[in-house]
PAMAR-604677 format. One line per 8 residues: number of its first residue (from 1); their letters; for each residue x, y, z of N, C-alpha, C. Coordinates in steps of 0.02 Angstrom, whole numbers. Last residue first. Example, Ala and Ser with C-alpha at 12.3 -4.5 7.8 and 13.67 -1.06 7.14 Angstrom:
<recs>
2 = sa = 642/-112/354/684/-53/357/645/2/394; 660/-284/390/615/-225/390/660/-165/390
</recs>
This chain:
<recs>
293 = xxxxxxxx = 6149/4688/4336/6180/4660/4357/6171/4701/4443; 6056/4665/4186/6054/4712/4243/6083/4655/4282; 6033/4593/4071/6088/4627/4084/6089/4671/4119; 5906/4544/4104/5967/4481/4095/6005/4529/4081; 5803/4627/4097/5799/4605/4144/5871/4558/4138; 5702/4652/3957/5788/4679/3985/5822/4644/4058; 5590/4584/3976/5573/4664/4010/5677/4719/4006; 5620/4458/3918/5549/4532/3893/5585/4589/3909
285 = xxxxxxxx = 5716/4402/4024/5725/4430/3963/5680/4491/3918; 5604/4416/4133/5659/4425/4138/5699/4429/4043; 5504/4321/4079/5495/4422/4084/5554/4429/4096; 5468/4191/4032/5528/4202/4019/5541/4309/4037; 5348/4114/4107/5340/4137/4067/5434/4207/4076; 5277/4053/4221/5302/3986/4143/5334/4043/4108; 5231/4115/4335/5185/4119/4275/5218/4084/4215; 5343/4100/4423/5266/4089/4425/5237/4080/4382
277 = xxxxxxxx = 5464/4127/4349/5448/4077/4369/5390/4067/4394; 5432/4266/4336/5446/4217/4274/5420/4156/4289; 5443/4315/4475/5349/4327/4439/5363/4277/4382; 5559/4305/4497/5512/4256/4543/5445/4283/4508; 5621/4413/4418/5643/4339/4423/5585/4273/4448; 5548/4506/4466/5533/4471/4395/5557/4425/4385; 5612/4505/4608/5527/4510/4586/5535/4503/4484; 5737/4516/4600/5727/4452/4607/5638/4461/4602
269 = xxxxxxxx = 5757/4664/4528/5759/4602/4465/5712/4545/4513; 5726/4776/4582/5652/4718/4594/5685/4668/4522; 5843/4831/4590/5805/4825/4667/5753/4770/4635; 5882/4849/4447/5926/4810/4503/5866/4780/4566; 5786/4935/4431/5780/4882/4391/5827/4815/4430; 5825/5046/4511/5749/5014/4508/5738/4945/4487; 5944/5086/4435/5950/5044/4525/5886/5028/4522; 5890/5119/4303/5937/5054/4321/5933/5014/4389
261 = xxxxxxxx = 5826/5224/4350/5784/5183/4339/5828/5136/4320; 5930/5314/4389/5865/5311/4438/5840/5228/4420; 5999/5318/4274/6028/5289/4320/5977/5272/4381; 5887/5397/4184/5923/5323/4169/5959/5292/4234; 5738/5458/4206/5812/5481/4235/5835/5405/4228; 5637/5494/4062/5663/5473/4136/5729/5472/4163; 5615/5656/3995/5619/5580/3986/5640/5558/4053; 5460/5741/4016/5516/5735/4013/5545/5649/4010
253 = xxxxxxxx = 5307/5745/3921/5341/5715/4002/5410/5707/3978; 5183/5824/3872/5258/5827/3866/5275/5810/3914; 5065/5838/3925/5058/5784/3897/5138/5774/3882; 5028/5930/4090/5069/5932/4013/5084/5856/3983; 4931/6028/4184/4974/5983/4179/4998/5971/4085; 4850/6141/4215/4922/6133/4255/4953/6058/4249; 4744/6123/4123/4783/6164/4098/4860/6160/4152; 4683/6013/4205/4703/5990/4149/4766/6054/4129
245 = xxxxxxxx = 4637/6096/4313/4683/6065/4306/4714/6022/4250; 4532/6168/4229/4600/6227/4268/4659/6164/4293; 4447/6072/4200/4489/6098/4141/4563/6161/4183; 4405/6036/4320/4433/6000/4272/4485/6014/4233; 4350/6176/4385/4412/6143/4419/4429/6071/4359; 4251/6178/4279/4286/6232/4288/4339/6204/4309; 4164/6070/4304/4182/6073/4242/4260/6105/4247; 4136/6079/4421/4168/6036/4424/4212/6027/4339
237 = xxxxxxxx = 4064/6217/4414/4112/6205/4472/4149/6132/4444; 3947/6156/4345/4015/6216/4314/4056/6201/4364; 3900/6070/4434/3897/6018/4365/3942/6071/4324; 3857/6154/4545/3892/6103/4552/3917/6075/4481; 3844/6321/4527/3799/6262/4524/3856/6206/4510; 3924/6440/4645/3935/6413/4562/3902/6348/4554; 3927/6505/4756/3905/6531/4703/3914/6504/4651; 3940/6397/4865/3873/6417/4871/3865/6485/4812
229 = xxxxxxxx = 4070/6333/4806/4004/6291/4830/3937/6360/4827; 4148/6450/4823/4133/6431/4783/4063/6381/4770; 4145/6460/4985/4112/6509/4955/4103/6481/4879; 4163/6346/5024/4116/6372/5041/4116/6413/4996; 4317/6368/4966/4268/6297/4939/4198/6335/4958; 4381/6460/5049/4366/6471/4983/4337/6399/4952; 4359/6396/5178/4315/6466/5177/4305/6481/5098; 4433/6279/5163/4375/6253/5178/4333/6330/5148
221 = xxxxxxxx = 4576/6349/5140/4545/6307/5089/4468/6304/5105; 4575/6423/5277/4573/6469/5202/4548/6408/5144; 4585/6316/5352/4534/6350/5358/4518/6421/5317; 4630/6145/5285/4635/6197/5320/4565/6253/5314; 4616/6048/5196/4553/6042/5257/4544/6087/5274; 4625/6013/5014/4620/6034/5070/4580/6024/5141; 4561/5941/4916/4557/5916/4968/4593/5956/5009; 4524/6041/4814/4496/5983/4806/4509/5941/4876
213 = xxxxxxxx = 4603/6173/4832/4555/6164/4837/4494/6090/4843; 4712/6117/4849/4709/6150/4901/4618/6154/4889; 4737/6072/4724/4770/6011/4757/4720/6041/4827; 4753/6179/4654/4674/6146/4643/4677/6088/4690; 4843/6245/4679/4789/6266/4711/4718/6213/4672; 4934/6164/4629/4923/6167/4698/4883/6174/4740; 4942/6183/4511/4912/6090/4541/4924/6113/4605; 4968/6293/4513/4914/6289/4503/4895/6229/4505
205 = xxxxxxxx = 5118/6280/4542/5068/6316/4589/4994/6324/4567; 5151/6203/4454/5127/6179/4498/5115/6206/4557; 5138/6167/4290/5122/6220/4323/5113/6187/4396; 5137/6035/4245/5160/6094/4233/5180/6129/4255; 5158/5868/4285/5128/5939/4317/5174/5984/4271; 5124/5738/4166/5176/5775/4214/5140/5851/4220; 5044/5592/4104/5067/5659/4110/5089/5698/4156; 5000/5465/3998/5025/5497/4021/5043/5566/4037
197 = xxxxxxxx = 4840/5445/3935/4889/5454/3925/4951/5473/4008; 4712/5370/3961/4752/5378/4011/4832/5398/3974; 4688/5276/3804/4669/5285/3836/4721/5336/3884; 4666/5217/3637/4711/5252/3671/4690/5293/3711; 4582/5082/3555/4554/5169/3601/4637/5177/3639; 4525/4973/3427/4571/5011/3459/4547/5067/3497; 4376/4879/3429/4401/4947/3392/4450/4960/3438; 4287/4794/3416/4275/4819/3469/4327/4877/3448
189 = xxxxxxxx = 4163/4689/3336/4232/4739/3309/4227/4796/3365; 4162/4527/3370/4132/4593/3385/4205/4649/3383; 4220/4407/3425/4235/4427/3353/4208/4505/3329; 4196/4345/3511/4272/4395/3514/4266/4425/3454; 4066/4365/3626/4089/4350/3561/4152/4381/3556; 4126/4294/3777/4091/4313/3767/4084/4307/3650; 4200/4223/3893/4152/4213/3862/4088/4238/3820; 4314/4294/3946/4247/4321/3973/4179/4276/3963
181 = xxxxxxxx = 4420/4254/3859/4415/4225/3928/4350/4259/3974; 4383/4309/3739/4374/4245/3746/4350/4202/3837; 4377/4441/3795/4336/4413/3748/4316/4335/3755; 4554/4442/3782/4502/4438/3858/4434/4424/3842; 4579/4414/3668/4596/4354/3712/4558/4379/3774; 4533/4522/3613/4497/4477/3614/4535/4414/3647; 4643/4589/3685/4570/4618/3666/4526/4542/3671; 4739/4566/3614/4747/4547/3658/4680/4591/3691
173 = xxxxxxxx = 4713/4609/3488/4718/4532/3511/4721/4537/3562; 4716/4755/3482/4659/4693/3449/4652/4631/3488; 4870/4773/3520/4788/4816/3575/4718/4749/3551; 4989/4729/3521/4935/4703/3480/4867/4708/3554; 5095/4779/3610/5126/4763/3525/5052/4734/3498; 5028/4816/3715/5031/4892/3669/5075/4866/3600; 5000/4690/3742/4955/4724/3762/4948/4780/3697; 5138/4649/3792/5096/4627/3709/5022/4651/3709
165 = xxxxxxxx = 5173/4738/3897/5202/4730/3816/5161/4703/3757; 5070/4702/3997/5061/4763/3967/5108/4777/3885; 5025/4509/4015/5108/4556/4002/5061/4649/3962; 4887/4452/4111/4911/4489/4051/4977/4545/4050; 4813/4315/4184/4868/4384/4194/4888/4393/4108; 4646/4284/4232/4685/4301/4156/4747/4360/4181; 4548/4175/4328/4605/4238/4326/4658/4222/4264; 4498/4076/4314/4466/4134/4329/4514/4182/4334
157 = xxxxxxxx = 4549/3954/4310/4539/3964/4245/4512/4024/4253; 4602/3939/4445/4648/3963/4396/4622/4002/4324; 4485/3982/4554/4509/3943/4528/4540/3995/4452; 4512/4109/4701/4495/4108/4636/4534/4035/4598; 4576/4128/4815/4502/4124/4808/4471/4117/4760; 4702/4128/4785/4707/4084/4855/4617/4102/4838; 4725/4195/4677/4742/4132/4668/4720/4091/4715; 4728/4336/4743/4683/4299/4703/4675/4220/4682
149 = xxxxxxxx = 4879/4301/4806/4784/4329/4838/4742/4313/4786; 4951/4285/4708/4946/4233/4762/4874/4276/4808; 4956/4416/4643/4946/4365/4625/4914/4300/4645; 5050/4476/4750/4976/4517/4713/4926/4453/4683; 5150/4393/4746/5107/4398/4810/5039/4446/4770; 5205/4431/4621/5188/4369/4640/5141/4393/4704; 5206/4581/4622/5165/4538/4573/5149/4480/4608; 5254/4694/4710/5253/4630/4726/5207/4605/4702
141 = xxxxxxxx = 5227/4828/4641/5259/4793/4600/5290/4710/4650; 5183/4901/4760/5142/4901/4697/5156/4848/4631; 5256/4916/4863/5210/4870/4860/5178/4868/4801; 5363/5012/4819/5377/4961/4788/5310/4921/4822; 5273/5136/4871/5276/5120/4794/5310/5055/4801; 5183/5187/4961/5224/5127/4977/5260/5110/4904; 5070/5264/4943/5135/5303/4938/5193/5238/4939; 4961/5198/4969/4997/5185/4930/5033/5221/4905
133 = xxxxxxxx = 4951/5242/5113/4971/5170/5093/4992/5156/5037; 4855/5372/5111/4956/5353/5127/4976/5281/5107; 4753/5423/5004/4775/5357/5012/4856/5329/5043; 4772/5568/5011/4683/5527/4984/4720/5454/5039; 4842/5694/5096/4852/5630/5029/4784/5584/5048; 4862/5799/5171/4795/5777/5141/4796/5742/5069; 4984/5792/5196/4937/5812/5236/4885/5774/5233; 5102/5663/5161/5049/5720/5142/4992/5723/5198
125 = xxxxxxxx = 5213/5596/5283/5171/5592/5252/5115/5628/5226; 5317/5614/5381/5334/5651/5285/5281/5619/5254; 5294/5460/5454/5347/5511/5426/5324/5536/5372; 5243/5340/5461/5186/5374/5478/5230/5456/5494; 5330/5240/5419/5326/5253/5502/5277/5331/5507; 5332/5254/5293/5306/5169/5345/5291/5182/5413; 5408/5358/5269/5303/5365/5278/5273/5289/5320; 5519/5310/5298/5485/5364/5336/5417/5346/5338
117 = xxxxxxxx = 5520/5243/5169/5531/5201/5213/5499/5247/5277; 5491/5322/5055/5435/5270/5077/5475/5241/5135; 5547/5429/5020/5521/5440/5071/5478/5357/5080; 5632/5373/4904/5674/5386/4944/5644/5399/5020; 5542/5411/4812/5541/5354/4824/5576/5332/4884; 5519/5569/4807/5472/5502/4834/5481/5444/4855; 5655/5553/4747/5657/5581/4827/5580/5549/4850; 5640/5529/4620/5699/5473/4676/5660/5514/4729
109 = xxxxxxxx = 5542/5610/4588/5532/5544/4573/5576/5483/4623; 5492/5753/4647/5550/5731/4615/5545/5649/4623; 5380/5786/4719/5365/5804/4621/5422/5757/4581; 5275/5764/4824/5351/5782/4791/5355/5765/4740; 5142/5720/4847/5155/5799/4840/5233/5815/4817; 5006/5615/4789/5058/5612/4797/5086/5711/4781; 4878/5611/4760/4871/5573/4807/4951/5584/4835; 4825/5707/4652/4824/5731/4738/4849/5690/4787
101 = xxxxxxxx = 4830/5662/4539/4771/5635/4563/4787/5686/4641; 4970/5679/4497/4899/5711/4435/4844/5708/4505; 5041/5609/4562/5040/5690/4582/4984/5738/4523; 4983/5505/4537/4985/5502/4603/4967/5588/4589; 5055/5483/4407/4963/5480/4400/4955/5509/4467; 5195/5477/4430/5149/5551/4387/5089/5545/4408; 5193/5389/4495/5195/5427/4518/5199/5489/4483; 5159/5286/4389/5111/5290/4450/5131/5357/4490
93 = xxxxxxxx = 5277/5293/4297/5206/5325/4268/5159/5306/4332; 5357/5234/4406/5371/5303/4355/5317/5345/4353; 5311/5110/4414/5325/5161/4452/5345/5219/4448; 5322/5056/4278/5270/5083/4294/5266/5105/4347; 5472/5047/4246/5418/5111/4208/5347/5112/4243; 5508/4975/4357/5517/5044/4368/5480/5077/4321; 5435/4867/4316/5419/4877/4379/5451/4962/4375; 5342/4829/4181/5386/4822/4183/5394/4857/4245
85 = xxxxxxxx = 5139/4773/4218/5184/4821/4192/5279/4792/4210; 5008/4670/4198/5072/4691/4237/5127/4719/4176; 4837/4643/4212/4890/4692/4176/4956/4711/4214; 4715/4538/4271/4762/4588/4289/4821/4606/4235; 4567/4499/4279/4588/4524/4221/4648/4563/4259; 4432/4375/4337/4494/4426/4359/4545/4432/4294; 4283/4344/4369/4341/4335/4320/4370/4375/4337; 4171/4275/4495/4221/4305/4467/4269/4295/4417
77 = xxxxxxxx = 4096/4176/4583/4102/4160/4504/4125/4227/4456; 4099/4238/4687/4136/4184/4681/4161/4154/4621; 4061/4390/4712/4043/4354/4666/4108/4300/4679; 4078/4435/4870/4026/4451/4822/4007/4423/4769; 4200/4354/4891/4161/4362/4940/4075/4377/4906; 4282/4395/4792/4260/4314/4794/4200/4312/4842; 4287/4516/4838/4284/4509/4758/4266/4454/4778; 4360/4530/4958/4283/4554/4948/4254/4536/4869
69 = xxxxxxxx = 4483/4446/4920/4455/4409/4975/4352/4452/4946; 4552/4559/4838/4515/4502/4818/4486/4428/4865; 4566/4681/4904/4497/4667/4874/4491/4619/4849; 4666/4684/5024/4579/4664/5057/4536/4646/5006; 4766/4732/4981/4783/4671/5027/4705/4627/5044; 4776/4809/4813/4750/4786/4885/4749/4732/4918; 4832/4794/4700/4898/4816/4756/4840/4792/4820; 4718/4784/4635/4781/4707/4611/4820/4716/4678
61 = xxxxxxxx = 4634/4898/4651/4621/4813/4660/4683/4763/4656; 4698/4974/4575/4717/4970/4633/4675/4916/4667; 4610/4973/4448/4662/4958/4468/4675/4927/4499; 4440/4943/4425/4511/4985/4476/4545/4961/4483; 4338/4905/4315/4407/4915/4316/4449/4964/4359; 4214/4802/4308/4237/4884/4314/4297/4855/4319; 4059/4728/4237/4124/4720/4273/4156/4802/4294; 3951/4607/4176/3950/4665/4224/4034/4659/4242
53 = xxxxxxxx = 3885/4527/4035/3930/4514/4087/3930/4583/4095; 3712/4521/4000/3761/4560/4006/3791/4562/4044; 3570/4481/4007/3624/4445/3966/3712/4471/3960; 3508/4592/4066/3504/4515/4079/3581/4480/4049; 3589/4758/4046/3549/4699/4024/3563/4627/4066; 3630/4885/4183/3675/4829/4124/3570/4768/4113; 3587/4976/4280/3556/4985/4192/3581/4923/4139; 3645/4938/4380/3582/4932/4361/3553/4930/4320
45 = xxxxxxxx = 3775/4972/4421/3764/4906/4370/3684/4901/4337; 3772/5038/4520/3821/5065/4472/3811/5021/4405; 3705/4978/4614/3682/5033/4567/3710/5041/4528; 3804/4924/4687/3749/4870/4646/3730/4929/4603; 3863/5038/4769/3893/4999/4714/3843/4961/4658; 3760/5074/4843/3785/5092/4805/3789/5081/4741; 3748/4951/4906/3667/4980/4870/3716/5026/4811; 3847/4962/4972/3842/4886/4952/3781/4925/4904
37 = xxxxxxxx = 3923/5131/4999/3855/5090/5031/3882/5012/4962; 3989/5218/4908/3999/5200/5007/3973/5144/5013; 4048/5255/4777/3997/5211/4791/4014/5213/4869; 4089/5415/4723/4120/5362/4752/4061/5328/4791; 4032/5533/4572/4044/5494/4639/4073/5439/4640; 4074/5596/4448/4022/5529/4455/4009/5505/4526; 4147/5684/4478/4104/5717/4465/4050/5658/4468; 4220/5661/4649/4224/5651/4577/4164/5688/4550
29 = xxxxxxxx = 4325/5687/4787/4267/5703/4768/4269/5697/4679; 4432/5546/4850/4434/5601/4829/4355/5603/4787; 4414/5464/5003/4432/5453/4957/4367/5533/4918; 4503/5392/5128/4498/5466/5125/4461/5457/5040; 4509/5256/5161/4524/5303/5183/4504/5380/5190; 4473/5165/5055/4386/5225/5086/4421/5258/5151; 4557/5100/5004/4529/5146/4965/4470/5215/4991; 4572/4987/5099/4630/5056/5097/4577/5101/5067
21 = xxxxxxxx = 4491/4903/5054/4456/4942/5106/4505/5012/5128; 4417/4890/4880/4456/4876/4934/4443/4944/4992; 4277/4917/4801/4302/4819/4856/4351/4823/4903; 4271/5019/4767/4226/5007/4821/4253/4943/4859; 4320/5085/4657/4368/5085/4734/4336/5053/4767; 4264/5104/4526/4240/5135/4590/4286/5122/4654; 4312/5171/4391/4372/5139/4471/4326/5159/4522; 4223/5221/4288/4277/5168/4276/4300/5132/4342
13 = xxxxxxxx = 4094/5265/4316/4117/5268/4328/4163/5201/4318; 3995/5209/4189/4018/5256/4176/4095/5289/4239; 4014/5012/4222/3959/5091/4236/4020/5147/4202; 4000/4915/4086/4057/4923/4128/4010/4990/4137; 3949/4764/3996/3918/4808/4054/3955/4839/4080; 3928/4648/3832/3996/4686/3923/3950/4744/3956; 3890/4653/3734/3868/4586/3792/3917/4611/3842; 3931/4754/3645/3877/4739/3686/3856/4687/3720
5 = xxxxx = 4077/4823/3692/4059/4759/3664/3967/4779/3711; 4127/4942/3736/4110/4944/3675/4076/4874/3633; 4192/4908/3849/4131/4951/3861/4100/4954/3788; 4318/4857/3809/4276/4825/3829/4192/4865/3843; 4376/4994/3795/4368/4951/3737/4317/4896/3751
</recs>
């Protein structure tokens, strides 16, 4: 939506990953690429106008321990835009995105979650998962401390936290409240977009084999990449493996498991308790949060 204002600049690749340093673990082959280089990245901006605030959007910037130290580091005169979710729905919907993306291989939602203490110890961790660190799922939902990093390099009026509730009760406004906090025009009819739906594996011997083909290492994966690589021009090959994984997954997501996501809600009340009290702002009621006991 922001890509739609003409005084905004965002590159075609949405999440370059480039600021944080977890991210260049391993990181997965795209059809836009992954920036390596400082030249890189700057490229990714090249075409933006004079007059044109520049920005991108990865995520996984908010969970990294490293990118907002490289964020202040590169531009000091940074704006920071973070989006916080309710803690078990969006551990929910991260570990669909995980097992969409390759980064995550057990399918069953408690039993992932159930492996993060193991994987701490470098246990039951995917072969060829992109990113083990953030298999860590409750690091994803220590807001306050997510928070307190930016805060520690960034003056206040530079960082805009935004509730994901009033986000999806008014996409417009809360649109142009970032608008505002960009400085830019708010009044520019930037237009609703329903983005990143949600979605769950289908088929998952065929998120398998694209799981096998896209990052595999072994030596049947590497022999059937070679050979694909050297008969199918790069720009079909990537088309082809798109749409074969699109078809192993399903916009129909079952509903969530209620008792799963009660003890979730139990485990990180004192994290919305202590994000309320940071931010002035009452989430503990918002989110349900006052009749979980």
């Amino acid at each position: 939506m922001l890509r739609r204002h003409p005084q905004i600049f965002m590159p075609d690749n949405k999440e370059p990953w480039f600021l944080a340093s977890e991210l260049h673990v391993r990181t997965p082959q795209r059809p836009e690429g992954t920036p390596k280089t400082l030249e890189e990245y700057l490229a990714l901006f090249s075409a933006a106008e004079p007059q044109q605030r520049i920005g991108e959007a990865s995520a996984l910037y908010l969970w990294s321990s490293t990118a907002a130290e490289a964020i202040a580091a590169l531009q000091p005169a940074a704006r920071i835009v973070a989006i916080l979710r309710e803690p078990a729905s969006f551990l929910r919907s991260l570990h669909m995105q995980f097992l969409e993306s390759f980064v995550e291989t057990e399918t069953d939602f408690r039993k992932a979650l159930e492996l993060e203490r193991p994987r701490r110890e470098g246990k039951k961790v995917p072969r060829y998962s992109y990113w083990p660190l953030a298999l860590m799922y409750s690091d994803h939902v220590r807001y306050v401390d997510q928070l307190r990093r930016y805060h520690a390099v960034f003056a206040p009026e530079q960082v805009l936290v935004l509730i994901y509730d009033d986000f999806r009760a008014d996409n417009e406004g809360t649109v142009r409240t970032v608008l505002r906090f960009l400085e830019v025009d708010e009044d520019y009819p930037v237009g609703t977009l329903e983005a990143n739906p949600t979605v769950q594996v289908r088929s998952q011997q065929l998120h398998g084999l694209m799981r096998a083909l896209r990052v595999g290492r072994g030596p049947v994966s590497l022999a059937v990449k070679r050979t694909i690589k050297a008969t199918t021009p790069e720009q079909l090959r990537q088309r082809v493996m798109n749409a074969t994984q699109r078809r192993a997954l399903s916009e129909n997501v079952a509903p969530p498991e209620e008792e799963l996501m009660l003890e979730l809600r139990r485990r990180f009340k004192p994290e919305v308790e202590a994000l309320s009290a940071y931010l002035g702002r009452d989430l503990v009621t918002l989110w349900g949060y006052e009749r979980v006991e």
